[in-house]
C-alpha positions in Angstrom: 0.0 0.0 0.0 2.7 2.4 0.7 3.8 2.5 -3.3 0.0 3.5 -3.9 -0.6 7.5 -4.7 -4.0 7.6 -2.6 -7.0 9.3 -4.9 -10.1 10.9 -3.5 -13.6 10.6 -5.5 -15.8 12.9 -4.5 -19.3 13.0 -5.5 -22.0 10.7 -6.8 -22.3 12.7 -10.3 -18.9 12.1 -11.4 -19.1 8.1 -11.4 -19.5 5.7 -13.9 -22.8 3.7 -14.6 -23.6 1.3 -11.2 -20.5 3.0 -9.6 -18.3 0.7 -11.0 -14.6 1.5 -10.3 -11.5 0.7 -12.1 -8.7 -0.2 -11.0 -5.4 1.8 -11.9 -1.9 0.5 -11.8 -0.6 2.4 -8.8 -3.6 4.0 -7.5 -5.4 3.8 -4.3 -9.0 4.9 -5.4 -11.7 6.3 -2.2 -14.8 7.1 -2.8 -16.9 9.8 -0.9 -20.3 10.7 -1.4 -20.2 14.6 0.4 -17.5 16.6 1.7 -18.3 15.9 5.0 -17.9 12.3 4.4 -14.5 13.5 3.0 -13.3 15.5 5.7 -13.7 12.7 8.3 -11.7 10.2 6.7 -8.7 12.0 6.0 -5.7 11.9 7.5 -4.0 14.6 9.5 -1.6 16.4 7.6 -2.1 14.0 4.4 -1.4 15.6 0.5 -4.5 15.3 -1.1 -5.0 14.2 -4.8 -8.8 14.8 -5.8 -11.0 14.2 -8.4 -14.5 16.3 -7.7 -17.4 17.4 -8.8 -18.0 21.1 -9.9 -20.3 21.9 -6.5 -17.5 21.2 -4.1 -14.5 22.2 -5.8 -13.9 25.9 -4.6 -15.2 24.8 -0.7 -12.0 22.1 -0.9 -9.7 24.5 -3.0 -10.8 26.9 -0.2 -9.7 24.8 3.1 -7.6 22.5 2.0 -5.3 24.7 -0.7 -2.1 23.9 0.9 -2.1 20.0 1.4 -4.4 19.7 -2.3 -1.2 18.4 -4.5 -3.6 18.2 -7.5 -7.1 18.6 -7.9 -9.9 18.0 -11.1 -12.8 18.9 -11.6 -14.8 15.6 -13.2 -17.1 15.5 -15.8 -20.8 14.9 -15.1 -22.2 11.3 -15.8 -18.9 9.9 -17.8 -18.9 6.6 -19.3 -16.8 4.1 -17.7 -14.0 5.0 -20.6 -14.3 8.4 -19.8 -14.4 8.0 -16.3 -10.9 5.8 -16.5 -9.3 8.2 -19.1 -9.7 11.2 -16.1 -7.8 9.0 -13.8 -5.3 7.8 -15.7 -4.9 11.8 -16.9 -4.9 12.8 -12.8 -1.7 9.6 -12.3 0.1 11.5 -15.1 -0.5 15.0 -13.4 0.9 13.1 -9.9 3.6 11.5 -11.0 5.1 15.0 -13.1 4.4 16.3 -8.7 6.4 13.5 -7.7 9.2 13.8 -10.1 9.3 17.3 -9.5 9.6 16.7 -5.8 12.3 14.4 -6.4 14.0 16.9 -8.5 14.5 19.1 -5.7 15.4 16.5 -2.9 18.3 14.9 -5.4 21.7 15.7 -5.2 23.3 15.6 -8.6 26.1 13.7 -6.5 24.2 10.6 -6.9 21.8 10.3 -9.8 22.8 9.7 -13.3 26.0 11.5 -12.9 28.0 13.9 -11.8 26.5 17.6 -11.9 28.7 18.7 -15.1 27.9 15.5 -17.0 23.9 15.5 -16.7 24.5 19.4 -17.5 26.4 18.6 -20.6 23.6 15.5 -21.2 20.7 18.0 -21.5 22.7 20.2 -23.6 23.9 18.3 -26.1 20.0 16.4 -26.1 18.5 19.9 -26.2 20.7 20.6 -29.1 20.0 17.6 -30.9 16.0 18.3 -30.1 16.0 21.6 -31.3 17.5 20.6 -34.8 14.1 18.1 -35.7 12.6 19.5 -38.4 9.2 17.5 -37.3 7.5 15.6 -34.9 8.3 12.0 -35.5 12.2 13.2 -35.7 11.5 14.4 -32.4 10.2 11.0 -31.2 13.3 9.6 -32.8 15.8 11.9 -31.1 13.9 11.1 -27.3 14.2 7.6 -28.4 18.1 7.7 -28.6 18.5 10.1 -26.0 16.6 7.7 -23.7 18.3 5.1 -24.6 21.7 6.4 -23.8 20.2 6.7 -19.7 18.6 3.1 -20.0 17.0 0.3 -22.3 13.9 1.0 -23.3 11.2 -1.3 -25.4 9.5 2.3 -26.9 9.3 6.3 -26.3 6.2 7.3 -27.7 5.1 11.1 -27.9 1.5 12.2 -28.4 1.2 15.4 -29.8 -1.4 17.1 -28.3 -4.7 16.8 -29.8 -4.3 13.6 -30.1 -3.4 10.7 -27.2 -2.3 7.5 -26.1 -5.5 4.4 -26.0 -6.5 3.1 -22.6 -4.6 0.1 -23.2 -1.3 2.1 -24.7 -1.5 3.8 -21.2 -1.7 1.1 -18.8 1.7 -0.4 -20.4 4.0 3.1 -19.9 6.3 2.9 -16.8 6.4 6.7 -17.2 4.3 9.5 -18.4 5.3 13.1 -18.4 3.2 15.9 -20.0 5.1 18.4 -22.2 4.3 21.6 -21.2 5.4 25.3 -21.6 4.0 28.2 -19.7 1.2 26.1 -18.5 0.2 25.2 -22.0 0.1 21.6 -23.3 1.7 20.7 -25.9 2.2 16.9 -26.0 2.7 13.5 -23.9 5.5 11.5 -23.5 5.2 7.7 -22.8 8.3 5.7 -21.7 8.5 1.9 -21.6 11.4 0.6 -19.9 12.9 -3.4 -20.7 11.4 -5.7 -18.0 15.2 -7.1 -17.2 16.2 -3.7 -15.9 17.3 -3.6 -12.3 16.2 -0.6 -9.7 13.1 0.5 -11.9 12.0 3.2 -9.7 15.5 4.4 -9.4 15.6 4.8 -13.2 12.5 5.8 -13.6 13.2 8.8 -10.9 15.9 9.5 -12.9 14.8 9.4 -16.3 11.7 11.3 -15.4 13.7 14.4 -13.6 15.8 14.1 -17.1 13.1 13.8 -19.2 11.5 17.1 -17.1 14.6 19.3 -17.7 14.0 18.7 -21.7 10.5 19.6 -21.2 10.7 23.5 -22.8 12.6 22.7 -25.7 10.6 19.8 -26.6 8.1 21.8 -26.2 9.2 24.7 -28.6 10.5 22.3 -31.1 6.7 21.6 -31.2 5.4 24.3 -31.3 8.4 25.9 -33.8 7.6 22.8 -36.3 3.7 23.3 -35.8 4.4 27.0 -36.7 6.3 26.0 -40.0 4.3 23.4 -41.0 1.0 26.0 -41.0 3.5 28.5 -42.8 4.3 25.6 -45.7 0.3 24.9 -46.1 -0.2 28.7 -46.7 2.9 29.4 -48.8 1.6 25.9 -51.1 -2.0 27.2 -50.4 -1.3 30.5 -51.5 1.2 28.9 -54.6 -1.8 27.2 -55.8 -4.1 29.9 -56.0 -1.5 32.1 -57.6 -0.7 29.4 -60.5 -4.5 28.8 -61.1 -4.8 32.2 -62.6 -4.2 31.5 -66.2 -2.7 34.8 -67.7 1.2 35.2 -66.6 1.9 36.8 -63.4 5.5 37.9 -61.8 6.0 39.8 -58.9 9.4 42.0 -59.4 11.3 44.6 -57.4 12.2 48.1 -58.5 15.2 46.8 -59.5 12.8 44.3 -62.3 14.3 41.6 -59.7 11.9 38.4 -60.2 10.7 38.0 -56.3 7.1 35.0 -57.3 5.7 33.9 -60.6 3.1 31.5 -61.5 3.1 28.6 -63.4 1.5 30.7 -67.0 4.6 33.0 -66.8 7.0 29.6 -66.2 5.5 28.5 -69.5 5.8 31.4 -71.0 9.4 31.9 -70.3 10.1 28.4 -70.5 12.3 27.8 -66.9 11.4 26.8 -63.7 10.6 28.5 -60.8 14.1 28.1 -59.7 15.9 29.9 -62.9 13.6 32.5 -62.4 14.0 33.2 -58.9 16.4 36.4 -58.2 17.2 36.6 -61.7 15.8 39.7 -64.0 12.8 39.6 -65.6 13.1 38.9 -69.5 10.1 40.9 -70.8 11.3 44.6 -69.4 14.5 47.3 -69.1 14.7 49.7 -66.7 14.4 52.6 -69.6 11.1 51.2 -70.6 9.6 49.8 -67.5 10.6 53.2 -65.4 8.0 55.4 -66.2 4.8 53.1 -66.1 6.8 51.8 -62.2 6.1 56.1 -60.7 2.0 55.3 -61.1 0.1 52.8 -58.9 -1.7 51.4 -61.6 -0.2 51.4 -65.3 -0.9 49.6 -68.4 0.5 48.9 -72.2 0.9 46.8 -75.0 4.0 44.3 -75.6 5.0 41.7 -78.1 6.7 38.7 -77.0 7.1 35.1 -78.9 4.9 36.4 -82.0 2.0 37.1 -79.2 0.1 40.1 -78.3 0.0 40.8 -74.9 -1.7 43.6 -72.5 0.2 44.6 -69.4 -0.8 45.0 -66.0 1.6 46.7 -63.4 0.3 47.2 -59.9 2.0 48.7 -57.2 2.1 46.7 -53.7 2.7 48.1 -50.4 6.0 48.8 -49.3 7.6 46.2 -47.9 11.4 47.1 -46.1 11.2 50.4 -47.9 11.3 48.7 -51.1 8.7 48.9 -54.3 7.0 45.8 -54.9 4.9 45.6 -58.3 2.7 42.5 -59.8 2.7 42.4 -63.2 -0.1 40.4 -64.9 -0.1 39.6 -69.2 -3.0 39.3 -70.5 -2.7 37.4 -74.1 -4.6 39.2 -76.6 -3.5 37.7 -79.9 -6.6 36.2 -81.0 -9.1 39.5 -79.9 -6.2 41.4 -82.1 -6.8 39.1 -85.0 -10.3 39.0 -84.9 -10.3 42.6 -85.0 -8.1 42.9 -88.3 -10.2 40.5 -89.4 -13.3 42.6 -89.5 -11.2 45.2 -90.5 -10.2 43.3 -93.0 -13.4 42.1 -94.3 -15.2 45.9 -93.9 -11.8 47.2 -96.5 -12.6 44.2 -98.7 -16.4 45.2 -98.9 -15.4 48.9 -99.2 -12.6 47.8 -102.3 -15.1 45.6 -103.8 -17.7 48.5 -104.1 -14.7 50.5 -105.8 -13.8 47.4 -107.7 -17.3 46.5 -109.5 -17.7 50.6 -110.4 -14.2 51.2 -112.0 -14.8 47.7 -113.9 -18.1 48.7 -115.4 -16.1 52.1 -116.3 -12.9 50.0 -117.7 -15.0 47.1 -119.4 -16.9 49.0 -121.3 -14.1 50.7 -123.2 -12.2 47.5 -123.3 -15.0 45.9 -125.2 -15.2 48.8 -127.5 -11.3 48.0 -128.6 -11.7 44.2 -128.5 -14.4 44.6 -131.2 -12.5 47.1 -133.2 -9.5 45.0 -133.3 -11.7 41.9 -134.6 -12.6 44.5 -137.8 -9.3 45.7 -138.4 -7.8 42.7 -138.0 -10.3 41.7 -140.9 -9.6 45.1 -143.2 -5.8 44.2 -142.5 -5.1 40.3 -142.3 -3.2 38.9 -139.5 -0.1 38.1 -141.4 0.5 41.9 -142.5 2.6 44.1 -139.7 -0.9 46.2 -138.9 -2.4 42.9 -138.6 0.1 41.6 -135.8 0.3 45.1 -133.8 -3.7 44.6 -133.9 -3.4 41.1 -132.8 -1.2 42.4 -129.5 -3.0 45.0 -128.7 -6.1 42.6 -128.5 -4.2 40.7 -126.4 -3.5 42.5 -123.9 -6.9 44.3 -123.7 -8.1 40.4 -123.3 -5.8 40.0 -120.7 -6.7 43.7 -118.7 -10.4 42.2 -118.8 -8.9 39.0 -117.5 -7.1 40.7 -114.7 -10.5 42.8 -114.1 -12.6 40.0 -113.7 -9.6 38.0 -111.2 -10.1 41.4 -108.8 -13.9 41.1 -109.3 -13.8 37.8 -107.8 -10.9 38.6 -105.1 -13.8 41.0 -103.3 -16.8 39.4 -104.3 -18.8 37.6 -101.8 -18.4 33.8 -102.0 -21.5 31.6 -103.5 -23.7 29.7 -101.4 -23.3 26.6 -103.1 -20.0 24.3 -103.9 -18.7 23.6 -107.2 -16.4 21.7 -109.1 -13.2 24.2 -110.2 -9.7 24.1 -111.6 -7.3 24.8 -108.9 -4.9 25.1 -111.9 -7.1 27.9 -112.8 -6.8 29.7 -109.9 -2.8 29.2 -109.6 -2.7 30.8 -113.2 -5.3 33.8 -111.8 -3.1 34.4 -109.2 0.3 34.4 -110.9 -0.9 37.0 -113.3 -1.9 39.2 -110.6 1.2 39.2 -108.9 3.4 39.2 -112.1 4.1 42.8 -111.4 5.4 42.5 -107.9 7.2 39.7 -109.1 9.3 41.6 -111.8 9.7 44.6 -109.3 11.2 42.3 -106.6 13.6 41.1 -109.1 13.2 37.2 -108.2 11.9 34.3 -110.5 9.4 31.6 -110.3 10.8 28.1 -110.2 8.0 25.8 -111.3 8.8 21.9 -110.9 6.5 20.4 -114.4 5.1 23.9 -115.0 2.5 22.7 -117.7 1.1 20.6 -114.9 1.3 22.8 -112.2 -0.5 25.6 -114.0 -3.0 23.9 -116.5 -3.6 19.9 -115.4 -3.9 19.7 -112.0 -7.0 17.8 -110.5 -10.6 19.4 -110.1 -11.7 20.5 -106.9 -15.5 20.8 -105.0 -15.5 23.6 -103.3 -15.7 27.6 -103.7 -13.3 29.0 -106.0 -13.4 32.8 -104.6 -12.2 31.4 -101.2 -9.5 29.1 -102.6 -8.2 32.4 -105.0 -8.9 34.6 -102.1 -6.7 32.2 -100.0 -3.7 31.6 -102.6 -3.7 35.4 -102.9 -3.6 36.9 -100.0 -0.8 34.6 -99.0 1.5 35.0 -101.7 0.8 38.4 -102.2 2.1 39.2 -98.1 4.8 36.7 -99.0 5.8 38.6 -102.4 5.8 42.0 -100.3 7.9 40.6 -97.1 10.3 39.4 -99.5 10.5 41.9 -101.7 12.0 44.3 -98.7 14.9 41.7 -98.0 15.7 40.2 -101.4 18.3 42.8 -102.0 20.5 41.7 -99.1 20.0 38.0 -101.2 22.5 36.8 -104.2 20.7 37.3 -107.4 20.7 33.0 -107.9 19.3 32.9 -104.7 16.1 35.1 -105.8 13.0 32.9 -106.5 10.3 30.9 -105.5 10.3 27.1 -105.9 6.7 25.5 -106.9 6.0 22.0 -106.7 2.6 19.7 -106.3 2.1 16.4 -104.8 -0.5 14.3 -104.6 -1.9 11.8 -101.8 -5.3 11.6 -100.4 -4.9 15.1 -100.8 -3.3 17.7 -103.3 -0.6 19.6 -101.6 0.7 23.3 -103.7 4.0 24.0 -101.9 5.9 27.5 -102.2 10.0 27.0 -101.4 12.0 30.4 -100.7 15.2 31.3 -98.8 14.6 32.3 -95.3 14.8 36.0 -94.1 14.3 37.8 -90.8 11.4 40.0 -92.6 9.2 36.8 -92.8 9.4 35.2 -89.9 5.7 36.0 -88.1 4.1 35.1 -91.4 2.0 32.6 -89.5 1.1 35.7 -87.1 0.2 37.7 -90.0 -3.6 38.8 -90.8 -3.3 37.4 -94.2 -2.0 34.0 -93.2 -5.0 33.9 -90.5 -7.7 34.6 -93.5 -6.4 32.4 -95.4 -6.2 29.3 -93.2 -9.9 29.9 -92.3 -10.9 30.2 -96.0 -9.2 26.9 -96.7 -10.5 25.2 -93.2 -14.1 25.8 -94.1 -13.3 24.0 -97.5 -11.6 20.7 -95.0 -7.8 22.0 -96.1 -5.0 23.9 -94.6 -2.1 26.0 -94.5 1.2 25.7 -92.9 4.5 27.2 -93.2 7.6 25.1 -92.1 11.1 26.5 -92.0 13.5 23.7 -93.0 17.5 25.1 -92.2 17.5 28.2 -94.4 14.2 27.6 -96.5 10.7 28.5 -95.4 7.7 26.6 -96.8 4.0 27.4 -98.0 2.5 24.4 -98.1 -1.3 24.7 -99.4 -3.6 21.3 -98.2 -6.6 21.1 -100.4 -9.1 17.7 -100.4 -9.7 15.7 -103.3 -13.1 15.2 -105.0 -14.2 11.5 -104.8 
């Protein structure tokens, strides 16, 4: 009995169903039903250990304050789980009195060690605490640091919400709460080997020990809880910041990159790591400057062959520093619709000019057509009138030609498909552009000319979108490379034409590469055309091969 740490129960509305009482491994459990039933079974002089209930608590806190060595206040009806885990939680709260009583009583003569060695112990152990990064390290650490005092089967610690089982408990040959400034933090639970000799001895020991560890364990806790809510923000916050789908950077005055989501990562195409620290590749200082003295700026920039709109936003000060978020908003596509409609209204407004200047120019053009058929009659066509007559017939067949290749450029596509001559077309096109082609000063490479230009297969579709198409895209080809052809040796000057044909008829366009026509596939003319073919099921891509660039025309086959 003299082992036993005696408890007091006081009060009928703090036990279990039927008053059934457990029995605790080192406990000496009495029961009263009333205070007064307390107070005359006590003991002269005894230290008191109490579990109550709520009605008596101040009246014993009151007379009995300095022989109460601890006191709690128990919960009303408990289940006989409940009721044990309240015990068990009032043995751990006696032992940590005990061990602190023992604390003061030993004399660091006998314990563990001498008083500079246990002082060197709980430095180097606080040391070694200090440096877990999180909780199970900690565990790990008290595990070795216990075992270096004695052999131990486990040291388990139960960060605080959570707690040991009713059956983990009654196992543990020592329990010591981790607190810090009357906060707690955790629970430690030691189980010692059953073939050690002098238990209590080592338990004494281990627990005052364990008790001088008890702040650091518990600010490693409460340091790691700290960093780990700090990680779940900064990956919360990460998160929300890459989930915004335009690029945004945060930068320094200095254009410094300080965050950046995953859109401008892609955009730049590094990782968050090359980024980091390192100046942003999209501004300078000269241009940036100005827009950085306004909280709120904005302006246009072209990066990759993209259209963006810029966003710069001033933060708060932070260290005396200027902190700006700069968000990209990509719009290419809004840009290209727009010329688009631009493009169409100029097309509507040429074609009006088109069809009145033609009725003007045909008419006259008739006129000499059918005066050349009479003189060439009056003359012959073997004289020298008659061949003079002959050309200038010619050429007013082919002015009427070229008219009616513009009337079709600006005139409104048919409603219905039709079988056509892409050869047709080609030719159409060709003449057009036979003046920009002399004024460049490059040639026309055809591969099987006659083929190309008179006997390639039939097509059902509409023909004005297919010339419209061919047009527009050699004619902004012709231009872009009429600028840089100079800088070009004269052999080097033309345009290769070749044709294949698979399940579909391909019309490719070869020419040396140049700086001028690299965003041809950003161009307006480029975008027209590709929707003119796609609503016909064909395509157009440009490739650059080494120091060639490629037109390559996709058009489907008629069955």
């Amino acid at each position: 009995m003299a082992n036993l740490d005696k408890v007091w129960i006081i009060g009928e509305q703090i036990l279990p169903p039927e008053n059934q009482i457990p029995s605790i491994d080192g406990m000496l459990l009495m029961v009263s039903l009333s205070v007064d039933d307390f107070e005359s079974r006590i003991e002269p002089d005894e230290r008191l250990s109490l579990l109550t209930e709520d009605q008596f608590a101040s009246e014993i806190q009151d007379k009995y304050q300095d022989r109460i060595e601890t006191m709690r206040v128990g919960l009303p009806t408990p289940s006989f789980q409940l009721f044990e885990e309240q015990l068990l939680a009032l043995r751990s709260e006696l032992r940590l009195v005990h061990d602190f009583s023992i604390a003061e009583e030993m004399t660091w003569s006998g314990g563990i060690a001498t008083e500079a060695k246990v002082i060197r112990k709980i430095t180097e152990a606080m040391v070694r605490i200090f440096a877990c990064n999180d909780n199970a390290a900690v565990q790990n650490c008290l595990q070795k640091i216990v075992d270096d005092i004695a052999k131990t089967r486990s040291v388990k610690l139960f960060v605080d919400p959570s707690y040991a089982s009713l059956a983990e408990m009654k196992i543990q040959d020592l329990a010591i709460p981790i607190q810090f400034e009357e906060k707690l933090y955790a629970h430690l639970y030691v189980r010692l080997r059953k073939s050690i000799k002098n238990k209590e001895v080592v338990i004494n020991e281990l627990s005052e020990f364990l008790l001088g560890l008890s702040d650091v364990i518990a600010l490693t806790l409460e340091r790691n809880r700290v960093l780990q809510d700090a990680v779940r923000s900064r990956d919360l916050w990460q998160a929300s910041f890459d989930a915004i789908e335009d690029p945004v950077v945060i930068i320094d005055s200095e254009l410094i990159v300080l965050q950046a989501n995953r859109s401008y990562l892609e955009l730049v195409g590094r990782t968050l790591e090359n980024v980091l620290n390192h100046e942003s590749l999209f501004f300078n200082i000269e241009e940036i400057s100005s827009y950085m003295k306004s909280t709120r700026s904005e302006w246009e920039l072209n990066f990759s062959n993209r259209n963006y709109r810029v966003f710069l936003d001033r933060l708060h000060k932070q260290d005396n520093e200027d902190h700006f978020v700069v968000r990209m908003q990509d719009f290419t596509r809004e840009k290209q619709l727009r010329e688009t409609m631009m493009a169409k209204e100029q097309r509507s407004n040429l074609g009006v000019l088109i069809s009145s200047v033609a009725h003007d120019i045909n008419n006259p053009i008739g006129g000499i057509l059918a005066f050349c058929q009479l003189l060439e009659k009056d003359y012959g066509a073997k004289t020298a009138v008659g061949q003079d007559i002959r050309t200038i017939r010619e050429e007013a067949s082919r002015c009427q030609n070229l008219i009616q290749t513009m009337l079709t450029l600006v005139r409104e596509s048919k409603s219905e498909s039709e079988i056509y001559s892409v050869s047709e077309c080609i030719t159409s096109v060709m003449n057009l552009l036979r003046p920009a082609l002399k004024r460049s000063k490059f040639d026309i490479e055809w591969k099987d000319e006659t083929r190309i230009l008179y006997d390639l297969p039939n097509l059902w579709g509409y023909k004005e979108k297919t010339l419209q198409a061919i047009f527009q895209s050699l004619q902004e080809l012709v231009s872009r490379l009429g600028e840089s052809f100079v800088s070009l040796p004269r052999r080097e000057r033309k345009i290769t034409v070749d044709t294949e044909v698979r399940q579909a008829l391909y019309l490719r366009f070869h020419c040396p590469f140049v700086p001028n026509i690299s965003d041809l596939d950003q161009s307006v003319s480029h975008y027209l055309s590709s929707i003119l073919l796609e609503e016909q099921g064909g395509s157009l891509q440009i490739f650059r091969q080494q120091n060639f660039i490629t037109y390559e025309f996709c058009f489907m086959l008629t069955n």
